[in-house]
N, CA, C and O atoms as a GROMACS GRO file, in nm:
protein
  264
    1UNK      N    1   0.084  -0.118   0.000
    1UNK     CA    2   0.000   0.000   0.000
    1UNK      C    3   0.089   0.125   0.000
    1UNK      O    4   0.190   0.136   0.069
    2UNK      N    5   0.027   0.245  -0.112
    2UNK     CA    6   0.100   0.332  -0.099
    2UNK      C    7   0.138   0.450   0.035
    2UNK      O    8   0.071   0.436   0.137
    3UNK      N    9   0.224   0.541   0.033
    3UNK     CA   10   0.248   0.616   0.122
    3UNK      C   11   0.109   0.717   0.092
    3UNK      O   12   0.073   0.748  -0.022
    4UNK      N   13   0.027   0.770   0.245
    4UNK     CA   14  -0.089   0.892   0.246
    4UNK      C   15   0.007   0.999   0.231
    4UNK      O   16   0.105   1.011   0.305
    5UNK      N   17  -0.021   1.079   0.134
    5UNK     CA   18  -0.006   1.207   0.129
    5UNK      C   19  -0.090   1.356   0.194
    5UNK      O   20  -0.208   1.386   0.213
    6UNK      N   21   0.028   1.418   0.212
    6UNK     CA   22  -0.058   1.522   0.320
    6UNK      C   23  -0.117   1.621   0.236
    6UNK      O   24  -0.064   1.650   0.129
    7UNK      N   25  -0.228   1.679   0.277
    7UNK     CA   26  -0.301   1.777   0.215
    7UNK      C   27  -0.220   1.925   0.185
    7UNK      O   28  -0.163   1.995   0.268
    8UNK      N   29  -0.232   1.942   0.078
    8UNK     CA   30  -0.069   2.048   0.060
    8UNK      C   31  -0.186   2.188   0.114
    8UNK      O   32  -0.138   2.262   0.199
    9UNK      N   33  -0.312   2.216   0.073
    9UNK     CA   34  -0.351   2.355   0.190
    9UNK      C   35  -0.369   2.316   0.332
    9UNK      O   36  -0.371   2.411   0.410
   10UNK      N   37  -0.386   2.164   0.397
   10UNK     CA   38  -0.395   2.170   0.586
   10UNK      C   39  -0.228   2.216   0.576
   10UNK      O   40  -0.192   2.296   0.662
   11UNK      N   41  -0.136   2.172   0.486
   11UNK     CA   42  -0.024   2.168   0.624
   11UNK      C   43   0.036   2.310   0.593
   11UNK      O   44   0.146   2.336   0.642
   12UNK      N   45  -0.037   2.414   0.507
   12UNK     CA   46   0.004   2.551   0.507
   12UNK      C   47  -0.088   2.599   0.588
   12UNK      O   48  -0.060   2.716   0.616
   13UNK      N   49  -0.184   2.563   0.637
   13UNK     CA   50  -0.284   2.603   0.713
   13UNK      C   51  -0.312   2.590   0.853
   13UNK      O   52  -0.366   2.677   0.920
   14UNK      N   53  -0.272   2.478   0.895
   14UNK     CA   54  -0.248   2.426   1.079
   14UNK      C   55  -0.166   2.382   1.100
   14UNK      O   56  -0.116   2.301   1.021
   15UNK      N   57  -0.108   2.415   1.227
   15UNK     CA   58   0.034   2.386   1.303
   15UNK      C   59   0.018   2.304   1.418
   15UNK      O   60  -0.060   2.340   1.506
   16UNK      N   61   0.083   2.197   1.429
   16UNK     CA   62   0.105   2.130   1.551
   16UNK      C   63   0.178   2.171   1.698
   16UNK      O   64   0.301   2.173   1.702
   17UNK      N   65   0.099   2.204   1.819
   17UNK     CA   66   0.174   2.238   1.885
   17UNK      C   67   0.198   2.108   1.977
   17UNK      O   68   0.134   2.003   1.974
   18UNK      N   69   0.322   2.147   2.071
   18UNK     CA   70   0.390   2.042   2.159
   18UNK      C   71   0.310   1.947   2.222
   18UNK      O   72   0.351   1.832   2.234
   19UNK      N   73   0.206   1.979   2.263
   19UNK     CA   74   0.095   1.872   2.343
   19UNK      C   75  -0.012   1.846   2.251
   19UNK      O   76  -0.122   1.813   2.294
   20UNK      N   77   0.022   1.864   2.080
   20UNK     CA   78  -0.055   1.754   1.984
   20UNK      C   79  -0.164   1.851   1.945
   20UNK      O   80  -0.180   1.852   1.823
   21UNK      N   81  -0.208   1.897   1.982
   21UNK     CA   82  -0.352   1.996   1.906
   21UNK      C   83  -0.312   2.062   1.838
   21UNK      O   84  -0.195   2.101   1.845
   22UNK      N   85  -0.392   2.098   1.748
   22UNK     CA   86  -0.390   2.195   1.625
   22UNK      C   87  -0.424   2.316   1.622
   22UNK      O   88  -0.522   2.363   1.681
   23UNK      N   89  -0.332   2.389   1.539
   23UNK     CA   90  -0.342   2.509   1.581
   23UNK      C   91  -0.332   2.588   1.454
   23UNK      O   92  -0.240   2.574   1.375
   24UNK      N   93  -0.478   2.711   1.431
   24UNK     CA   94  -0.575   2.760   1.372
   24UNK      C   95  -0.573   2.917   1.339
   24UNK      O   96  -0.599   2.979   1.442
   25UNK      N   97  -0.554   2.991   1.244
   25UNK     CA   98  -0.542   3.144   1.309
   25UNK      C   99  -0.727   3.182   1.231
   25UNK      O  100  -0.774   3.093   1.161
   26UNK      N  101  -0.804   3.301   1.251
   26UNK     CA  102  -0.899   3.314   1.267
   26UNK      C  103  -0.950   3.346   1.139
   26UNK      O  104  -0.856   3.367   1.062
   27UNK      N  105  -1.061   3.359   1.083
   27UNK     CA  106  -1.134   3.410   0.944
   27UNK      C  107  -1.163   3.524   0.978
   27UNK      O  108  -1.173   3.586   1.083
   28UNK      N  109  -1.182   3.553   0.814
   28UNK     CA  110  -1.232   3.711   0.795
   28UNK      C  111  -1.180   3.811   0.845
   28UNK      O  112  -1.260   3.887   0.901
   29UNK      N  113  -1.037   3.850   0.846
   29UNK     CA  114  -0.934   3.922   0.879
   29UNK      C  115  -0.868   3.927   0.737
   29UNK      O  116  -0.765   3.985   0.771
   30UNK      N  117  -0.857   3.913   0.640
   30UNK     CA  118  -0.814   3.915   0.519
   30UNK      C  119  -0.818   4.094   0.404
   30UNK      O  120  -0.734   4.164   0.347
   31UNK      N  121  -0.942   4.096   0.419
   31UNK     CA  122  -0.956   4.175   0.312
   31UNK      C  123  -1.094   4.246   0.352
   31UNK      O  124  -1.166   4.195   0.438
   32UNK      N  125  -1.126   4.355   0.293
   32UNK     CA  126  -1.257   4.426   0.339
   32UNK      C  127  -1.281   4.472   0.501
   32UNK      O  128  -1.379   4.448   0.571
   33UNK      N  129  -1.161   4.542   0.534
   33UNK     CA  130  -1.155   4.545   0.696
   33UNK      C  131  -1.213   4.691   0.743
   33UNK      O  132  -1.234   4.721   0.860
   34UNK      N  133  -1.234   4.776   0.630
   34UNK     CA  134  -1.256   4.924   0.660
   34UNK      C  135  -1.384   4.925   0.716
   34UNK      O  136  -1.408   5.018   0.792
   35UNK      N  137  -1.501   4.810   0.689
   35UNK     CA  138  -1.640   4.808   0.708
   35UNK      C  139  -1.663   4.727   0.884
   35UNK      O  140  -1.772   4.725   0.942
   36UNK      N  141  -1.534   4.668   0.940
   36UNK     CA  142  -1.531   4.574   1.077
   36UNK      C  143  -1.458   4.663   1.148
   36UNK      O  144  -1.362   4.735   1.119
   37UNK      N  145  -1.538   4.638   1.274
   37UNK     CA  146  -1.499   4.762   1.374
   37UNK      C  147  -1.343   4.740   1.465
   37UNK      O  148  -1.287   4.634   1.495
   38UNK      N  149  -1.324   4.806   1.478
   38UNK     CA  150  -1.198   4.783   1.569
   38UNK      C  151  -1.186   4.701   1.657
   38UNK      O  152  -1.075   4.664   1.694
   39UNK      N  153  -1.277   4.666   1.698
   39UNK     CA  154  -1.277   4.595   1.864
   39UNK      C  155  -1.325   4.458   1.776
   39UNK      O  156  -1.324   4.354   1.842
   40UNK      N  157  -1.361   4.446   1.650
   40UNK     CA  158  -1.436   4.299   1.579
   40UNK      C  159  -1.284   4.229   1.499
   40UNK      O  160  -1.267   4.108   1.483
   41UNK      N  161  -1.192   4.329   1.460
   41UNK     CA  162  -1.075   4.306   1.446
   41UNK      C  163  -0.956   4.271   1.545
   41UNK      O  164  -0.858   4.197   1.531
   42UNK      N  165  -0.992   4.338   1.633
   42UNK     CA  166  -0.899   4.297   1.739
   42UNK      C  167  -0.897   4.143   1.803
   42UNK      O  168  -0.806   4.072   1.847
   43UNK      N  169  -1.058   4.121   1.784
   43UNK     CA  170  -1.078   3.968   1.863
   43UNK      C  171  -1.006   3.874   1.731
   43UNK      O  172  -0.918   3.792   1.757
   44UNK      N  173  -1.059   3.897   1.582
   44UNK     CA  174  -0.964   3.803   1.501
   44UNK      C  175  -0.844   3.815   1.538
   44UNK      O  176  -0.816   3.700   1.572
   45UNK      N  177  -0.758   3.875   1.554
   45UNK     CA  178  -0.630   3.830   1.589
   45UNK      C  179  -0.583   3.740   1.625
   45UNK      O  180  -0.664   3.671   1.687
   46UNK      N  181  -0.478   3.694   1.619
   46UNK     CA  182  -0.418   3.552   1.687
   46UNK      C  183  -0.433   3.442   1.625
   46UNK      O  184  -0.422   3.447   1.502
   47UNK      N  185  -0.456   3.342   1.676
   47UNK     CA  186  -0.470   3.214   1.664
   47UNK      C  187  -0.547   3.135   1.774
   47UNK      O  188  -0.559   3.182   1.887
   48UNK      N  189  -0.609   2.990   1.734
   48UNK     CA  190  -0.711   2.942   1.844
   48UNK      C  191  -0.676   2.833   1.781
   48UNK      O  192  -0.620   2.810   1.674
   49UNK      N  193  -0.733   2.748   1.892
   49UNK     CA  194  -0.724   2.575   1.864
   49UNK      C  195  -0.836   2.515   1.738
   49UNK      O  196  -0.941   2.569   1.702
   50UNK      N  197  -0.797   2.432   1.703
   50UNK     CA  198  -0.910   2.309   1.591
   50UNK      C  199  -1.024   2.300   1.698
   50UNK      O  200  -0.981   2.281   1.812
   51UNK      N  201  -1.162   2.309   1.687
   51UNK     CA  202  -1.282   2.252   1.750
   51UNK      C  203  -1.245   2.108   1.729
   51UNK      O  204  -1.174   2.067   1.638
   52UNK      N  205  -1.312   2.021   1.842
   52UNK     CA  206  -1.290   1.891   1.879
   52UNK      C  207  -1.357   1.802   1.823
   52UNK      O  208  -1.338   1.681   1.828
   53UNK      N  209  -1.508   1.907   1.720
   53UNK     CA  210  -1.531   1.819   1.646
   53UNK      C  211  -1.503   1.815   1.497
   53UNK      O  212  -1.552   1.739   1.413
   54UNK      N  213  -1.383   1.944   1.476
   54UNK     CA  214  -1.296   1.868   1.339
   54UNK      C  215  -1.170   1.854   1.362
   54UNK      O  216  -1.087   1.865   1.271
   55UNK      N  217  -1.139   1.829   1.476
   55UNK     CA  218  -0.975   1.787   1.489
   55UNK      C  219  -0.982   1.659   1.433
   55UNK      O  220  -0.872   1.636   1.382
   56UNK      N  221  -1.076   1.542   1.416
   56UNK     CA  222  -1.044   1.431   1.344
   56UNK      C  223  -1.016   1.464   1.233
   56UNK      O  224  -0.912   1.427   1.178
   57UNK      N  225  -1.118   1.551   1.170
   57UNK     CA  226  -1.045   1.563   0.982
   57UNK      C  227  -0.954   1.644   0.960
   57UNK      O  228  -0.908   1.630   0.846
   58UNK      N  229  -0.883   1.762   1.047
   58UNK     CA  230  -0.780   1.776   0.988
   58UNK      C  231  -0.726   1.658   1.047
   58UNK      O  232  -0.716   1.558   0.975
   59UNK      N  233  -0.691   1.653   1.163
   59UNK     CA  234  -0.577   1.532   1.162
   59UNK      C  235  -0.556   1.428   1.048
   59UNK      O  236  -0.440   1.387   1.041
   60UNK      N  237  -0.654   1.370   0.947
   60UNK     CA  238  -0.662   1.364   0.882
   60UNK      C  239  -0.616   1.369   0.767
   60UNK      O  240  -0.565   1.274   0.708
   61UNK      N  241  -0.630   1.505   0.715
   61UNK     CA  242  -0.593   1.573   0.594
   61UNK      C  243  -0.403   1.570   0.667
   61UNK      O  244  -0.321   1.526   0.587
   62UNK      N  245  -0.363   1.602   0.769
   62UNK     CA  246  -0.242   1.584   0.793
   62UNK      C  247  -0.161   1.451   0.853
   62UNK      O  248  -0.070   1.432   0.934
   63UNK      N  249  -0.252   1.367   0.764
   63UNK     CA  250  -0.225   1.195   0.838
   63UNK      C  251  -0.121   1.223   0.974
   63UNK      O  252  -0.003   1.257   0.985
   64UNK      N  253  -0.186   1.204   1.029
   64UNK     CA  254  -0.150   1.205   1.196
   64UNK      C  255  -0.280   1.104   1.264
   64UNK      O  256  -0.402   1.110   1.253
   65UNK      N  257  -0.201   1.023   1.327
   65UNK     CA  258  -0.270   0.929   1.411
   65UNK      C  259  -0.280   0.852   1.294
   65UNK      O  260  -0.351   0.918   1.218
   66UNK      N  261  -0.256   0.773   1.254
   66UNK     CA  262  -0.312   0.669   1.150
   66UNK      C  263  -0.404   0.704   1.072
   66UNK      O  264  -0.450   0.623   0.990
   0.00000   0.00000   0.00000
């Protein structure tokens, strides 16, 4: 059986941190920002974890765990 290949947009897209969860930065921070208020921009910022109920599919898309 062949080798799974990883999804070439998850693994530009989520990062693995040290204790295994995935890690996410936020939508709709991109483009069209003049119309979102300051304080609606400020909360996109950063980064946040995978929800627990799609950490199976990326994990997935980044064959991790079998």
């Amino acid at each position: 059986m062949p080798k799974m290949k990883t999804h070439s947009r998850a693994k530009k897209t989520f990062k693995i941190t040290g204790s295994g969860k995935v890690k996410r930065f936020k939508a709709n921070k991109s483009h069209l920002l003049t119309k979102k208020s300051t304080s609606r921009k400020r909360h996109l910022r950063g980064s946040t974890m995978v929800d627990s109920a799609n950490s199976k599919m990326v994990n997935r898309l980044l064959c991790i765990g079998g």
